[in-house]
C-alpha positions in Angstrom: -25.8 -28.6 -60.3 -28.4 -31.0 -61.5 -31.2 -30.2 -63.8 -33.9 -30.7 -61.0 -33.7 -30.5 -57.6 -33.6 -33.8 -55.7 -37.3 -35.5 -54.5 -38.3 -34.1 -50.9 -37.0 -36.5 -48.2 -38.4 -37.0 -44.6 -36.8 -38.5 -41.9 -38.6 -39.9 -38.0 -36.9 -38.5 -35.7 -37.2 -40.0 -31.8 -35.7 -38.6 -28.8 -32.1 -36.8 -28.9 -29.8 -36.5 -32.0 -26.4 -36.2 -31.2 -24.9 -32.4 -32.3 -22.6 -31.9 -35.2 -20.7 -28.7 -36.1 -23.5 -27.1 -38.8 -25.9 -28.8 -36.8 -27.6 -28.0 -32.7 -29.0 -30.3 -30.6 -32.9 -31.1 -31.5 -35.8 -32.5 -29.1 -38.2 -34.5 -31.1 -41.7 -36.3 -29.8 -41.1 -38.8 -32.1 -43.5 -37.0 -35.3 -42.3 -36.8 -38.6 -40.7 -34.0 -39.2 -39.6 -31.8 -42.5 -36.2 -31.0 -41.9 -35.1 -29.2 -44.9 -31.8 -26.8 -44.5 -32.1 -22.8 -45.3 -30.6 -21.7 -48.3 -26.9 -20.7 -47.9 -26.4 -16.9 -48.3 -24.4 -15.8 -50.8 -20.8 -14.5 -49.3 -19.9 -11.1 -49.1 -17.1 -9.5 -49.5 -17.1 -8.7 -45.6 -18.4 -12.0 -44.4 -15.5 -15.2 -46.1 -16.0 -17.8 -43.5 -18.8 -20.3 -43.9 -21.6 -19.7 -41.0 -20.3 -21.8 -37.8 -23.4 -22.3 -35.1 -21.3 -23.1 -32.5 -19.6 -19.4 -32.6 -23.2 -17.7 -32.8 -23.7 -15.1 -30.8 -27.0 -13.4 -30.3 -25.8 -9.8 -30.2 -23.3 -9.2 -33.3 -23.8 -5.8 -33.2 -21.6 -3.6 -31.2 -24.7 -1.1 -30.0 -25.6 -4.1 -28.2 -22.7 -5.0 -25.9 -23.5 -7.4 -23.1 -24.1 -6.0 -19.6 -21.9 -7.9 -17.9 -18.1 -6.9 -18.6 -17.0 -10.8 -18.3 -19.3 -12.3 -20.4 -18.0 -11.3 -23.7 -17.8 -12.4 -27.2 -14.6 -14.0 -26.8 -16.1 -16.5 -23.7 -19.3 -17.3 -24.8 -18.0 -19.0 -28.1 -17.3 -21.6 -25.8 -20.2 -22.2 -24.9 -23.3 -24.8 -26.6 -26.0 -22.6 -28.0 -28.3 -23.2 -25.2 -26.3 -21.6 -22.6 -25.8 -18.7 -24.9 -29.5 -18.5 -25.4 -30.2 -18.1 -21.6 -27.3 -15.6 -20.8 -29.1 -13.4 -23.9 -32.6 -13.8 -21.9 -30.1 -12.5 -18.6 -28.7 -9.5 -21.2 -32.1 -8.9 -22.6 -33.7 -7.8 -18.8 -30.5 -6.1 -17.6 -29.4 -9.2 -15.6 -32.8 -9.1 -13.2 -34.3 -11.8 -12.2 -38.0 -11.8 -12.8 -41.2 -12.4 -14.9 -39.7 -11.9 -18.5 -36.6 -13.9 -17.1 -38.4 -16.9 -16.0 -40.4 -16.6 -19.6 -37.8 -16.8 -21.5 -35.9 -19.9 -19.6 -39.8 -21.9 -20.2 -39.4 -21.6 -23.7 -36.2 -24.9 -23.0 -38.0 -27.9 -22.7 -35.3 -29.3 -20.6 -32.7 -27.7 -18.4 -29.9 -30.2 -17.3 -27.7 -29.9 -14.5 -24.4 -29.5 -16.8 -26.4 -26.8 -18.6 -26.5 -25.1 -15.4 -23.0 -25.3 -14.8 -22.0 -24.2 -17.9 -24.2 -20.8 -17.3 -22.8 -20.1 -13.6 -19.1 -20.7 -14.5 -19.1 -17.5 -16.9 -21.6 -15.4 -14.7 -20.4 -13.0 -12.2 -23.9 -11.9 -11.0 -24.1 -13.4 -7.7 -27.8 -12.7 -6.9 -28.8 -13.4 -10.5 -26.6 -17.1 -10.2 -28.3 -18.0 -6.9 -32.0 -17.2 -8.4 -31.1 -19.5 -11.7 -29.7 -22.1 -9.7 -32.8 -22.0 -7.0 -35.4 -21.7 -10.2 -33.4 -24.4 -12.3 -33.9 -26.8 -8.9 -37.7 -26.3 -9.1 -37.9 -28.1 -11.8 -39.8 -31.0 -12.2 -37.7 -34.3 -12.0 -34.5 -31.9 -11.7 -31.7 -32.8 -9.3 -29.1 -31.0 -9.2 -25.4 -32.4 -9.2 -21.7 -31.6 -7.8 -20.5 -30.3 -11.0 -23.6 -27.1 -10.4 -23.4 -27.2 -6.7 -19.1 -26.5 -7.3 -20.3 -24.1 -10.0 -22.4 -22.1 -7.7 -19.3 -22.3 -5.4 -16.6 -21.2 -7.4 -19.4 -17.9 -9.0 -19.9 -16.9 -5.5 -16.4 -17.0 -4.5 -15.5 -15.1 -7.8 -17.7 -12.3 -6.4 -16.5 -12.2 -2.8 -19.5 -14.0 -1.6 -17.2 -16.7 0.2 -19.4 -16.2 3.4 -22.1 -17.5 1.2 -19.9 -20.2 -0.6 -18.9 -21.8 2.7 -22.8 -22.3 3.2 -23.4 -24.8 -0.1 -22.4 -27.8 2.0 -25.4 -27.2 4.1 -27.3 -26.1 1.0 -26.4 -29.8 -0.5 -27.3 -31.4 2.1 -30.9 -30.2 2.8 -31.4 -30.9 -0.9 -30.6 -35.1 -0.1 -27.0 -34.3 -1.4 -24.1 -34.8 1.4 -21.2 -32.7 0.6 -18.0 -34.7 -0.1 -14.3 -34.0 0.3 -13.8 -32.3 -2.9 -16.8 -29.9 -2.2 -14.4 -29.3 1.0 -11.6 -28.6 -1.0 -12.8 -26.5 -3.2 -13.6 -23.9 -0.6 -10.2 -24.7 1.0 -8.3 -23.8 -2.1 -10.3 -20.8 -2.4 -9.6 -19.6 1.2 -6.1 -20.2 1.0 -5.3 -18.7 -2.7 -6.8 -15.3 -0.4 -4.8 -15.6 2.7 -7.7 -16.0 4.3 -6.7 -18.5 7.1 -9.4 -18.2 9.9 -11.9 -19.2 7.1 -10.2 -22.6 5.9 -9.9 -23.5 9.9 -14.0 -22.7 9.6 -13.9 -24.9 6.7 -11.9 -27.7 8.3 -14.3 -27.2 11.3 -17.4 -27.8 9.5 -15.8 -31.0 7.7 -15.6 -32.5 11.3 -19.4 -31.5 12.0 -20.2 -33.5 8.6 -18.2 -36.7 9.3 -15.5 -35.9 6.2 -12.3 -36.8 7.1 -9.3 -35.0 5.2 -7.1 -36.9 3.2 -3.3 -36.2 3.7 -2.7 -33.9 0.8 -6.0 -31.7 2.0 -4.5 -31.9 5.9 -1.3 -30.7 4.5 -3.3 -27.4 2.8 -5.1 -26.6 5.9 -2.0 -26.4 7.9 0.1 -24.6 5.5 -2.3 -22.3 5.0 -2.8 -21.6 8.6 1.0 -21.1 9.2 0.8 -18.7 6.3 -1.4 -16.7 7.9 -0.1 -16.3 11.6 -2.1 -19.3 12.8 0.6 -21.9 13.8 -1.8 -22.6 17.0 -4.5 -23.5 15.1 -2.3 -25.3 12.9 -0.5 -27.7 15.3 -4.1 -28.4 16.9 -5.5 -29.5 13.1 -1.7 -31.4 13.5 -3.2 -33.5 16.2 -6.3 -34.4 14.8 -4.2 -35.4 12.1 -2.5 -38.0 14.2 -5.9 -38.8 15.5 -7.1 -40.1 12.5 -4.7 -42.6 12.7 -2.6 -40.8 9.1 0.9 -41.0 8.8 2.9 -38.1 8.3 4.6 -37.5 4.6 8.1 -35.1 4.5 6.1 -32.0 3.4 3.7 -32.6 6.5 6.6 -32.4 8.8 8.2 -29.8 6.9 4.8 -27.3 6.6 5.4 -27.0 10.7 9.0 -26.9 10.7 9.0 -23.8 8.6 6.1 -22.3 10.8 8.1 -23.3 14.1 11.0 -21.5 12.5 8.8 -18.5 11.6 7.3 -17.9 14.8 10.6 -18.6 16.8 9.6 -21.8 18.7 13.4 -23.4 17.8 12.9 -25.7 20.5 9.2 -27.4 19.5 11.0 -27.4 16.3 14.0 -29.5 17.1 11.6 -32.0 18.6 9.4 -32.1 15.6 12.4 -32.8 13.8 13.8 -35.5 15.7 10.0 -36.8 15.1 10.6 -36.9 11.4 13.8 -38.7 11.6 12.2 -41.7 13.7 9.1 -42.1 11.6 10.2 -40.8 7.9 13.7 -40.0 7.1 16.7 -37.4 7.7 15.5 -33.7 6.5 17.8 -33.3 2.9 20.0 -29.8 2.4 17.1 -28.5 0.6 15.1 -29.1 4.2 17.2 -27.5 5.7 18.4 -24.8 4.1 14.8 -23.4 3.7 14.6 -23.6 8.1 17.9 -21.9 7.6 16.3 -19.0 5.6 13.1 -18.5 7.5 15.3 -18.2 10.5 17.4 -15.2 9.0 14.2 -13.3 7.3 13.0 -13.2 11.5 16.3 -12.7 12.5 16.8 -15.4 14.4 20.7 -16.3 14.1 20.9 -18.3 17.5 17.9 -20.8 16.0 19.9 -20.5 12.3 23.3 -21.8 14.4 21.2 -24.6 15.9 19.6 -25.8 12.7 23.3 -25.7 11.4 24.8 -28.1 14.0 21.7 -30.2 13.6 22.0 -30.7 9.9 25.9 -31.6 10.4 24.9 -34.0 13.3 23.1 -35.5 10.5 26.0 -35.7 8.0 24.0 -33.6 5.5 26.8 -32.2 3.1 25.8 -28.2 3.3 25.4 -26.5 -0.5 26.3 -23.4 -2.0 22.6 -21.9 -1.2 23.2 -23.1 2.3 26.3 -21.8 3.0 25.5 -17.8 1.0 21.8 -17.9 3.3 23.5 -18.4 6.3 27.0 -16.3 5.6 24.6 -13.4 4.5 22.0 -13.9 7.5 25.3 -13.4 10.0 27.1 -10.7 8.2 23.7 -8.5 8.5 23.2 -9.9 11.6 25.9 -8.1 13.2 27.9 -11.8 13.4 30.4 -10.9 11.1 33.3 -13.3 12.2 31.0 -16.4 12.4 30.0 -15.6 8.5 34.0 -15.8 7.7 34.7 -18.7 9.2 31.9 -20.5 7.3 33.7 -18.2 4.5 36.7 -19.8 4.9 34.9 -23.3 5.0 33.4 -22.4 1.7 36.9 -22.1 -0.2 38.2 -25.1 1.5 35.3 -27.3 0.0 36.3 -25.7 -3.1 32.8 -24.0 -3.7 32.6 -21.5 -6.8 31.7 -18.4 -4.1 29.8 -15.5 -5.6 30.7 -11.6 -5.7 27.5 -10.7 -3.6 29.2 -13.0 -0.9 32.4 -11.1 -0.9 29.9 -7.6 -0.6 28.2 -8.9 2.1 31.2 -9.7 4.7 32.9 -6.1 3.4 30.1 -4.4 4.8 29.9 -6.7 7.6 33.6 -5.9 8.4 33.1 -2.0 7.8 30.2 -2.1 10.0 31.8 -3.7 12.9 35.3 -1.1 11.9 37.6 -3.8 10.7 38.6 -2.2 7.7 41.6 -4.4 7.3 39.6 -7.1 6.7 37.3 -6.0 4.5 40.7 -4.4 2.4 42.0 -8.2 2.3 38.6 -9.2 1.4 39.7 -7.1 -1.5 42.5 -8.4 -2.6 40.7 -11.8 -1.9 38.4 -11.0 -4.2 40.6 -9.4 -7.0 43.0 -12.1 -6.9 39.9 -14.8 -7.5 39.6 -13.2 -10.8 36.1 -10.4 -10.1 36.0 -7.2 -10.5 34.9 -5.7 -7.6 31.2 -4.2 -7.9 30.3 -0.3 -7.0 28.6 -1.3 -3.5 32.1 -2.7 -2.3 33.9 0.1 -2.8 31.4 2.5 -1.4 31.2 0.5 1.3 35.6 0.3 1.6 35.4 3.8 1.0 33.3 4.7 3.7 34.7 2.5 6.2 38.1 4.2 5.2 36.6 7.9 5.7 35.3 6.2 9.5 38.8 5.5 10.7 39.8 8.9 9.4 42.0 7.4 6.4 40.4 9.7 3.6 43.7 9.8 1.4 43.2 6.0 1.3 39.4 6.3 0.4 40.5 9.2 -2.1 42.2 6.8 -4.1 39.9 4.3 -4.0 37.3 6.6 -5.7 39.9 7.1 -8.5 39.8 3.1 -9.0 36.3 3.2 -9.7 36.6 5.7 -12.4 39.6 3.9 -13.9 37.3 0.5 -13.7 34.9 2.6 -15.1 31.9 2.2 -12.8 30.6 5.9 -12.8 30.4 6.2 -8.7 27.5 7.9 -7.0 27.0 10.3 -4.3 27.3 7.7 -2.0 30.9 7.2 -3.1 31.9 10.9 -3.0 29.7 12.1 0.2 32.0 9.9 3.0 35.1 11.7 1.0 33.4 15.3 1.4 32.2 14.9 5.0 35.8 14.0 6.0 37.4 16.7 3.8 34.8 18.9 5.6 35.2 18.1 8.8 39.3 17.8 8.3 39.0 22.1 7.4 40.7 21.0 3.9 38.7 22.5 1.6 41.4 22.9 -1.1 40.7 19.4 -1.5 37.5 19.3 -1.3 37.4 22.3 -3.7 39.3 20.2 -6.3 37.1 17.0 -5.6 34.0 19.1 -6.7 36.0 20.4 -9.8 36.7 16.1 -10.8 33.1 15.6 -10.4 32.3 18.4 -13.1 35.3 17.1 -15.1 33.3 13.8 -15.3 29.6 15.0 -15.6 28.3 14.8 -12.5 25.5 17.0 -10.9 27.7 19.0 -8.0 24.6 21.2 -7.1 22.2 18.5 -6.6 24.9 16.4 -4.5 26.1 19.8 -2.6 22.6 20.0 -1.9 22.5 16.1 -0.4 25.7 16.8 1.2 24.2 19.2 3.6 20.9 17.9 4.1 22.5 15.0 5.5 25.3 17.0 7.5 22.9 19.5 8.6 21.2 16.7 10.4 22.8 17.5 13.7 23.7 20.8 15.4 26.9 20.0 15.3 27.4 18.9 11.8 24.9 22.2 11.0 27.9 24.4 12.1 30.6 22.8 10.1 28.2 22.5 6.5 28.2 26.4 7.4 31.9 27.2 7.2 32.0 25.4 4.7 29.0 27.1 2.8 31.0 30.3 3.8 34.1 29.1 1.4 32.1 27.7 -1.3 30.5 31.3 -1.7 33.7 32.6 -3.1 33.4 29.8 -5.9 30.0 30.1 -6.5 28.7 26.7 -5.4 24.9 28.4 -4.0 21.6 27.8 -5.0 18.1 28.3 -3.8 17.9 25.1 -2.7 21.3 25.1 -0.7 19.9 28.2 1.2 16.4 26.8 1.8 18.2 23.5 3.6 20.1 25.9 5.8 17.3 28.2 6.7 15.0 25.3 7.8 17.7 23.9 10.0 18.9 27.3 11.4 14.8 27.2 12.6 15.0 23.5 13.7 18.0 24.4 16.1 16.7 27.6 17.4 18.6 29.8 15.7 15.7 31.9 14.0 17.9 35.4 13.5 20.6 33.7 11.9 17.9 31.8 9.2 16.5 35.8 8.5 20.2 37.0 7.9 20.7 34.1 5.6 17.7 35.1 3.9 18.1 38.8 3.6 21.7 37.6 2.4 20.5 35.7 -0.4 18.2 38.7 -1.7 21.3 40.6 -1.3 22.8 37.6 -3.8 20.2 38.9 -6.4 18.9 34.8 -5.9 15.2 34.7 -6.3 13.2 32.8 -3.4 11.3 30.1 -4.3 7.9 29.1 -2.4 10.0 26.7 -0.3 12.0 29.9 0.7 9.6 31.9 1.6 7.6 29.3 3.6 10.2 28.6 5.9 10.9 32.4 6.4 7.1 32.7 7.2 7.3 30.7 9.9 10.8 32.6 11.5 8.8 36.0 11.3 6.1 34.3 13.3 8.7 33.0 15.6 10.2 36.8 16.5 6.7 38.3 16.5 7.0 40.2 12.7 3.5 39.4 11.7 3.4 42.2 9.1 6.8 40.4 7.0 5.2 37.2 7.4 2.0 37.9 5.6 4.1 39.9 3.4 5.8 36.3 2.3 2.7 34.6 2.2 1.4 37.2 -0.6 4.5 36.6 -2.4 3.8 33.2 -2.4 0.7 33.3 -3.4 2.0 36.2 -6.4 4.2 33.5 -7.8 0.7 31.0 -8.1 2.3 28.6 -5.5 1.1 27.0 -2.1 2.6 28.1 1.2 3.6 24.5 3.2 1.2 23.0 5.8 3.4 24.5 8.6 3.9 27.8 7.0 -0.1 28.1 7.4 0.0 26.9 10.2 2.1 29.6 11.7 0.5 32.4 10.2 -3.0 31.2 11.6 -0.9 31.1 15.1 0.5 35.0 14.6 -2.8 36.1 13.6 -4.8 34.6 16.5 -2.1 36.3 18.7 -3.2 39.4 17.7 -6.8 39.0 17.6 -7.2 38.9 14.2 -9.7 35.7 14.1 -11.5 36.7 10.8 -8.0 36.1 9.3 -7.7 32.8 10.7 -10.5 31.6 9.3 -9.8 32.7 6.0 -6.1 31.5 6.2 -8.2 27.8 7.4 -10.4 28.1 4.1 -7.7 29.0 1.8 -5.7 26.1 3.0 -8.0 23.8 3.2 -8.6 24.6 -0.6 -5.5 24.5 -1.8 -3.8 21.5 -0.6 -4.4 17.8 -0.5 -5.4 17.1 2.9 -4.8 19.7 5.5 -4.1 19.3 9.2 -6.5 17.7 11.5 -7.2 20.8 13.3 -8.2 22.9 10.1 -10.8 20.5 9.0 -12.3 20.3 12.8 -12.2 24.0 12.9 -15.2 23.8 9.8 -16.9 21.6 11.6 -17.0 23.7 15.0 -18.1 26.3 13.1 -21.2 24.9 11.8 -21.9 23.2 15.5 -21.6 26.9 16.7 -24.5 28.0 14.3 -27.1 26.0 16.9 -26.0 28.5 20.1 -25.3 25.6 21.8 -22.4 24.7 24.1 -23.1 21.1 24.2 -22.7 20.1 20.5 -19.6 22.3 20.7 -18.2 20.1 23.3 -19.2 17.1 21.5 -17.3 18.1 18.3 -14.2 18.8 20.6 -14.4 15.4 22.1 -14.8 13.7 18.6 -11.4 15.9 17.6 -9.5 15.0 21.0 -10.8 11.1 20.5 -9.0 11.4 16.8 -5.8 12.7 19.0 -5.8 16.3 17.9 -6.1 18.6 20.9 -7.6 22.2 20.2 -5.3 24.5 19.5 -5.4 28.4 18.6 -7.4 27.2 15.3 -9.9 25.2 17.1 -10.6 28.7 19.7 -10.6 31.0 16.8 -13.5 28.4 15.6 -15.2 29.0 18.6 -15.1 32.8 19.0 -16.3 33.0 15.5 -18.7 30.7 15.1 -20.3 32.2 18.7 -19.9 35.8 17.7 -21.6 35.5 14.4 -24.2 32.9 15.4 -24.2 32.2 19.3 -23.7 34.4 22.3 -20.8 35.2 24.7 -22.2 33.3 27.7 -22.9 29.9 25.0 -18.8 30.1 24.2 -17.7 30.6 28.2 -19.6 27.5 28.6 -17.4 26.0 26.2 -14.0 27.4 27.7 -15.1 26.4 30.7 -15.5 22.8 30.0 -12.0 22.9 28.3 -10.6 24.5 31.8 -12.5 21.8 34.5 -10.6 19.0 32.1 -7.2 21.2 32.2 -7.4 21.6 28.8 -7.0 25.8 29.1 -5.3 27.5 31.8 -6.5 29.9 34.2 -4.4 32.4 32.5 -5.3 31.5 29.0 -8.9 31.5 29.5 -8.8 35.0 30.4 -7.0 36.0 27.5 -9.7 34.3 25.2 -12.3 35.8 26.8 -11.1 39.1 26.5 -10.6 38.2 22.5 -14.0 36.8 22.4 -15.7 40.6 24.1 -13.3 42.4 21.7 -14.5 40.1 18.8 -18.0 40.1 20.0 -18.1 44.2 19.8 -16.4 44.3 16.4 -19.2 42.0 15.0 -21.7 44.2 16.2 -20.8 47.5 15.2 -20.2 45.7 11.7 -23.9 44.8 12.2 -24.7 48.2 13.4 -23.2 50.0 10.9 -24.4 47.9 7.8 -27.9 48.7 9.2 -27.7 52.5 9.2 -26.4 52.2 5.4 -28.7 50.1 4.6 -32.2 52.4 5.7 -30.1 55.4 4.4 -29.0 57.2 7.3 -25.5 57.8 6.8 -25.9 61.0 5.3 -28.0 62.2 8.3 -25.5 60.9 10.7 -22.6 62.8 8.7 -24.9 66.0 8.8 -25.0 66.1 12.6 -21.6 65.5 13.0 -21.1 61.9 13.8 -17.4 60.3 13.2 -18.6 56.7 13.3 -19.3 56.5 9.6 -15.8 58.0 8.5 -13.4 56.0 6.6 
């Protein structure tokens, strides 16, 4: 340090001085002006890095966090210190545009249009973007340019205000600033990064109204968007103003329709598109057309795919590896299993390196169609190329084996995947233990089950997707039984087992045989489960044993579980069929607590309920038609609504009203509107002498009743 400081220096400082790192940007009037730097604080042991003004931000402290969640700490060090200052006067009033807003923004001399780029690209306040951009406008001698009018764009866009973006082209114009292409572009781009097709064909419409005409890269994003969309109509017509502005088609042009053609299944139009491209451009390459190729299969279109085939060899286009694998696995899944082999066969001639997935492919074409030779050689084929064969072909060779009813065959195939080492599934095993099954040869079915223990597998949990899927069909239901009936002896039972038979006993009508199988499992000493007792519910319904179904539902509900949607279900049916409508309801309310969304009908029911409380049939009805317009019909739920609701609120003549309507639109029958009325008296009187009764106890008369003999009170 010198011994004395140096003499005080001025400077004249006129107009704009360019910015430096330690240093903002300054307006001067052209005074002299003292310009003499602050004193640098001493560093802490907290603070090591020099103060940098160009990473200011004007809320350090973290009880100050910005309200808006995008405008962080991290993005608006990027930006000059004047745009930080206005997004802190946004901060400062809660991002509302008003007074206090507008008094801060006075206190810049100057607002340029850059500067009010620079603000709307990091703000994601539409309404608060729009008011700055109108106020900034106001100013005198501003003008705004494209670089704010694309910034206003891209922030409303960024907010889902496209419907708004796509109206700045008429915004720049009524401000003496014609929109240009790129403006157009711009909302293009957007519209097409969201799918949103219909709105770029808006775009491209209001381009015409202005006089901009697209260039070929901007016609080539209009269409390709459309087609992406759905739209090839509107695509092809943009195609023909295309060729009305006199442009001249590039390979990706022709190729955007050709894919869309493909895509919508319009082979023909496409063919003469492409004979189009060879005369004016050139021959479509194997990349070409292998992408038709594969937008043909993903519709499945194999009659278009063969066409596009014989047109890219009437071309002398040498096919590819990717060529030949899209096509061979669009036939073999298309059910065109031979046609894939002989391009197979063309394949190893050509001397292509050919893939496992190919060899998987035509296998399970081969076992589909029931060739199982062929998929055996395809085997040997594939062995003798040096692979391994994968687990997928030799579930699929074992359950095309198991088809033709050569299971010894597909039994030793399974013991090749454990010698390979490829740890097989249950869809290796199940083909093997349907045919054993089926076959009545349960020793070796037995000692299958006894392998898959040796080697760690779960045999409960496959049991149990063994006869899910064989229970499927009646038939099938009766052979998974006798052979539940041998597995007994050997212990292979669990809850679950039973529950699958029980539920498809029910499915098939055969309700007495699901109750024997579950008094038989009590008998086991196996403990039902929810699932158990659910089901069951719903057979004692079925045979009229109200009293054992409500017994399983309070088991049920002991055990802190949740009866199933049908097992509620049926036990508001059984109750209802006895009258007992207070129980419905409460059996409505408790499901409609305890699971996640209930049926249709049990939510209705709540709301018939309430439309009962006015006495009045009409609003009744109109609750009904709301219900029937949703495609839920009223059931025994929706009448138990209605008796209740009119017995506690409404009258008996308000709820005939209501039954009647239901019987003019041959909704009720004759003979079940009779029934309901006679519930409705019989629930109408119980209601009352509730009422009747809870009045004498409540002015004290019981004991005076009692004196004189009266029963009514007893009990």
């Amino acid at each position: 340090m010198p011994p004395h400081s140096p003499p005080q220096k001025f400077s004249f400082f006129y107009g704009h001085r360019k910015p430096s790192r330690n240093r903002p940007t300054v307006r001067g009037t052209g005074l002299f002006s003292d310009r003499l730097s602050p004193p640098k604080p001493k560093p802490s042991a907290t603070e090591s890095q020099p103060f940098d003004l160009s990473k200011w931000h004007p809320h350090p402290s973290p009880l100050s966090a910005p309200s808006n969640p995008t405008a962080t700490t991290r993005s608006l060090s990027f930006l000059s210190p004047i745009a930080r200052f206005i997004l802190d006067a946004f901060r400062k009033n809660r991002n509302h545009w008003g007074p206090p807003v507008v008094s801060e923004l006075q206190k810049l001399r100057r607002v340029t249009p850059d500067l009010v780029a620079e603000v709307l690209k990091v703000q994601d306040d539409a309404v608060l973007a729009s008011k700055f951009f109108h106020w900034a406008g106001k100013q005198k001698g501003f003008k705004h340019t494209f670089a704010s009018y694309n910034a206003l764009t891209y922030c409303l866009n960024r907010t889902d205000r496209f419907r708004s973006a796509d109206q700045v082209p008429e915004l720049m114009d009524s401000q003496g600033k014609p929109p240009t292409e790129k403006q157009f572009e711009i909302l293009i781009r957007m519209h097409s990064n969201a799918n949103r097709g219909l709105r770029v064909y808006y775009v491209y419409e209001k381009m015409k109204k202005f006089g901009v005409k697209p260039r070929i890269f901007l016609y080539n994003r209009i269409m390709d968007a459309l087609v992406k969309t759905g739209h090839l109509d509107l695509a092809l017509s943009v195609y023909q103003d295309f060729l009305g502005d006199g442009l001249v088609e590039e390979s990706v042009t022709f190729m955007i329709l050709i894919k869309g053609m493909c895509k919508f299944g319009r082979v023909d139009e496409m063919l003469q598109l492409l004979d189009r491209m060879r005369l004016n451009l050139c021959k479509p390459d194997v990349f070409a057309y292998t992408a038709m190729i594969k937008v043909l299969v993903s519709e499945g279109d194999l009659d278009g795919c063969l066409k596009v085939w014989e047109e890219m060899r009437r071309d002398r286009v040498e096919a590819d590896a990717m060529a030949y694998v899209t096509l061979v696995t669009g036939l073999c899944k298309g059910g065109r299993v031979e046609k894939g082999y002989e391009l197979f066969r063309e394949m190893k001639e050509k001397g292509f390196l050919i893939d496992r997935a190919i060899y998987g492919v035509l296998v399970e074409g081969f076992v589909t169609d029931r060739k199982v030779g062929a998929a055996c050689d395809l085997l040997k084929d594939l062995v003798g190329s040096g692979y391994r064969a994968d687990l997928g072909i030799y579930n699929s060779l074992i359950k095309g084996l198991c088809d033709v009813k050569r299971v010894d065959k597909a039994y030793k195939l399974f013991r090749v995947t454990i010698q390979e080492g490829l740890e097989p599934d249950f869809a290796t095993v199940n083909p093997i233990l349907v045919s054993f099954a089926e076959m009545r040869r349960m020793d070796n079915f037995c000692k299958l089950l006894a392998q898959m223990e040796e080697f760690g597998y779960p045999v409960t949990d496959d049991l149990s997707k063994f006869f899910s899927i064989l229970a499927e069909k009646e038939d099938g239901l009766m052979t998974a039984l006798e052979v539940f009936e041998d597995l007994k002896v050997k212990s292979y039972t669990t809850v679950g087992i039973y529950n699958i038979f029980i539920g498809a006993l029910y499915k098939f009508g055969k309700v007495k045989k699901a109750l024997s199988l579950f008094d038989e499992m009590k008998g086991f000493d196996f403990q039902p489960d929810s699932s158990t007792y659910s089901s069951v519910i719903i057979c004692y319904i079925e045979v009229g044993d109200l009293h054992e179904a409500c017994a399983c539902h309070n088991k049920i509900i002991e055990m802190s579980c949740v009866p199933s949607i049908f097992a509620y279900c049926s036990l508001a049916k059984g109750l209802f069929n006895v009258g007992e409508i207070d129980a419905v309801m409460l059996i409505v309310r408790d499901c409609l607590a305890s699971v996640t969304s209930g049926p249709m009908a049990f939510k209705y029911s709540l709301t018939v309920l309430q439309a009962c409380r006015s006495n009045n049939a009409e609003k009744v009805i109109d609750v009904l038609n709301e219900m029937m317009q949703q495609g839920c019909p009223p059931d025994d739920v929706i009448y138990s609504a209605i008796i209740s609701g009119m017995s506690k609120h409404g009258t008996i003549e308000e709820a005939r009203k209501v039954f009647s309507n239901l019987k003019e639109r041959r909704l009720l029958t004759e003979a079940n509107m009779i029934v309901y009325d006679e519930v409705l008296i019989e629930h109408m009187k119980k209601k009352t002498a509730d009422l009747v009764v809870s009045g004498l106890k409540f002015f004290g008369l019981e004991s005076k009743l009692k004196a004189k003999g009266c029963k009514l009170l007893s009990g």
